[in-house]
C-alpha positions as CSV (number, residue, x, y, z in Angstrom):
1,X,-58.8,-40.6,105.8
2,X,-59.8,-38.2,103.3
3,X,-61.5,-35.2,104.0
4,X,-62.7,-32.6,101.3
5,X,-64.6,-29.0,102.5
6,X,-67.5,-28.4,99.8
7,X,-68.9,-25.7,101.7
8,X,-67.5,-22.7,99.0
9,X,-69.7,-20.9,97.0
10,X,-70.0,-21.3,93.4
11,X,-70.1,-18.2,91.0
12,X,-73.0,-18.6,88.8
13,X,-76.2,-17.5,87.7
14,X,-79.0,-17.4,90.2
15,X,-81.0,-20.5,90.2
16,X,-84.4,-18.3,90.1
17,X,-83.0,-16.5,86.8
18,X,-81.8,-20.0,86.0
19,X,-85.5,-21.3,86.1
20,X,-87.3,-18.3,85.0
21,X,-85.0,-18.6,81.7
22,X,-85.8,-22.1,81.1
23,X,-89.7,-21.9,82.0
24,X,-89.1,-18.7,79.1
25,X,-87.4,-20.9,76.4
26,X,-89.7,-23.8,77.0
27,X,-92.8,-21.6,76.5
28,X,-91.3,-20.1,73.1
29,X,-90.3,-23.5,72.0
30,X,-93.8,-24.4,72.3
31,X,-95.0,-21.0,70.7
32,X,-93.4,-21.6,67.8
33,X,-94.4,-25.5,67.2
34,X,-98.0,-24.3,67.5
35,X,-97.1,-21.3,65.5
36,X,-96.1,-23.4,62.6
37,X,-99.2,-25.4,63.2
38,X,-101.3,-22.5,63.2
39,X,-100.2,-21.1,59.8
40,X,-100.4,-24.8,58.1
41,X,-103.9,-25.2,59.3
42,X,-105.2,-21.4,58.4
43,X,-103.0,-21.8,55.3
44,X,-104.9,-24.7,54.8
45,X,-108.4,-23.8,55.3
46,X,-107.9,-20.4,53.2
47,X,-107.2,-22.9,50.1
48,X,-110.1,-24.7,50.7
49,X,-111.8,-22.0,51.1
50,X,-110.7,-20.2,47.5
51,X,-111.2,-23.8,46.1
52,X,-114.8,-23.6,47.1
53,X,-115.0,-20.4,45.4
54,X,-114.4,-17.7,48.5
55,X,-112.4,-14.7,46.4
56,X,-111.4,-13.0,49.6
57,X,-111.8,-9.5,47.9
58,X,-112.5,-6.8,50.0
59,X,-113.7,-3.9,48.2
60,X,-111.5,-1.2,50.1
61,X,-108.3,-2.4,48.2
62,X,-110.3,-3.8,45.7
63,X,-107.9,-6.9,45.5
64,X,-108.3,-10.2,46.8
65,X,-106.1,-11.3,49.6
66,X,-103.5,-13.3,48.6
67,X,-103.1,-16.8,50.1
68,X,-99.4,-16.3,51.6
69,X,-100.6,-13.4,53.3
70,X,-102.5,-15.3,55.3
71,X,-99.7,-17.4,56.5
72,X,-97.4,-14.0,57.1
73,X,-100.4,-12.3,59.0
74,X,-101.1,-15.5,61.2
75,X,-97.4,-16.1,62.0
76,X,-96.9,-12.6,63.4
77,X,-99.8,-12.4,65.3
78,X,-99.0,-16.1,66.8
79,X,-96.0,-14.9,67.5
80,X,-97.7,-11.5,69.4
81,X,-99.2,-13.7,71.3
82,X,-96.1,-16.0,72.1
83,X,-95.0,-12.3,73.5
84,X,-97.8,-11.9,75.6
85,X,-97.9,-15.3,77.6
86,X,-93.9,-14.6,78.2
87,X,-94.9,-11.2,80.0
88,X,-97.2,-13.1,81.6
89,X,-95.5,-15.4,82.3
90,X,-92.5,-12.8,84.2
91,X,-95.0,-10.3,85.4
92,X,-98.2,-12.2,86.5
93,X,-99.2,-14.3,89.7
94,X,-101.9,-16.0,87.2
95,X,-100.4,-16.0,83.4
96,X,-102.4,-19.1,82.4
97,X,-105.4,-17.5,83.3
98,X,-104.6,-13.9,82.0
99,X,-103.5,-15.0,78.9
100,X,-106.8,-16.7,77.8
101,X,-108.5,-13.7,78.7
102,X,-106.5,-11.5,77.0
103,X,-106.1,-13.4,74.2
104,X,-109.9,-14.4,73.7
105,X,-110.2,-11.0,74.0
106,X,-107.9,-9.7,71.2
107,X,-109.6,-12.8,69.3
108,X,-113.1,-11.6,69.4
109,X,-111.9,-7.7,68.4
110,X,-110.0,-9.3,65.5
111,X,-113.3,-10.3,64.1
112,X,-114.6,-6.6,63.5
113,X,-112.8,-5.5,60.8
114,X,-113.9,-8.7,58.9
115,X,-117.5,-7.3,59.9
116,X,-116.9,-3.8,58.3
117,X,-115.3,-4.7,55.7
118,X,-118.1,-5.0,52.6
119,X,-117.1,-7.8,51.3
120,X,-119.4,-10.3,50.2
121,X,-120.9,-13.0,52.7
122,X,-118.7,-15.6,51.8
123,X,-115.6,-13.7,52.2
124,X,-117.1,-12.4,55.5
125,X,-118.1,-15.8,57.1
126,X,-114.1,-17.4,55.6
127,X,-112.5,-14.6,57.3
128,X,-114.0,-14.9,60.7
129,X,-113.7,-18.6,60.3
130,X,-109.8,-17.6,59.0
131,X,-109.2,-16.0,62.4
132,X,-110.8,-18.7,64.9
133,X,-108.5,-21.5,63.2
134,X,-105.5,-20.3,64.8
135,X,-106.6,-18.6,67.7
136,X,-108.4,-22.8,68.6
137,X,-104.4,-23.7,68.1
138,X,-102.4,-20.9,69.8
139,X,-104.8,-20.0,73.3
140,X,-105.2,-23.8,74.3
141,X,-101.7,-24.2,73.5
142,X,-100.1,-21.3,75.5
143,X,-101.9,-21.6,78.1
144,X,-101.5,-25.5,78.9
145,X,-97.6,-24.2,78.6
146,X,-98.1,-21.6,81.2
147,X,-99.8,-23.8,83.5
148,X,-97.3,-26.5,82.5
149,X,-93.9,-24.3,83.5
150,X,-95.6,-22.7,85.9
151,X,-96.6,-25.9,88.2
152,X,-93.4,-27.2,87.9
153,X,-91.7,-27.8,91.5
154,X,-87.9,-26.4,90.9
């Protein structure tokens, strides 16, 4: 008979860094899928937009925004926000629920400058429009991710 003592320790990361590293990577993953959604779609709709005859000009730089720049402007903000659900995530009891609030939040201050701006009604009503696009793709989808890797059992 055979007998085999398994009762040593094993050197290793902790399994709560373990976890709190995989719920981390599994949150950016999905970040950055709905990232890449969120600049196809506002990509999108700002060529529709110019193709129904929206110049984007705002008269303080007196040129009209270019369409790549939306796509640059909404990846690093979606991105931002990828940010701010993984503090949540490490530093909140309730991330799911913080991060919708913070991010509707920041979402309903990013539509002031559009406001001030002067630019023609158009321009106005596309850019506010421009800003809701990806803020429908990324709070919905962050926050079903926090609740998702936070409700896991371990």
């Amino acid at each position: 008979m055979n007998s085999i003592d398994d009762t040593g320790v094993v050197a290793g990361p902790a399994s709560g860094q373990t976890r709190r590293t995989h719920r981390l990577r599994r949150l950016a993953g999905t970040g950055l899928v709905a990232t890449l959604a969120a600049i196809v779609a506002t990509t999108l709709a700002a060529a529709l937009a110019q193709a129904v005859g929206v110049d984007f000009e705002v008269p303080d730089g007196g040129e009209a925004i270019p369409l790549p720049g939306f796509a640059v402007v909404t990846g690093f903000f979606s991105v931002v926000g990828i940010v701010i659900a993984g503090a949540l995530l490490r530093w909140s009891a309730r991330p799911a629920q913080r991060f919708v609030w913070t991010a509707v939040s920041l979402t309903v201050i990013s539509l002031v400058p559009p406001l001030l701006s002067g630019a023609d009604t158009a321009t106005i009503t596309a850019l506010i429009g421009l800003h809701l696009v990806p803020a429908a793709i990324m709070i919905p989808t962050l926050a079903r991710s926090l609740v998702q890797v936070t409700s896991r059992i371990p």
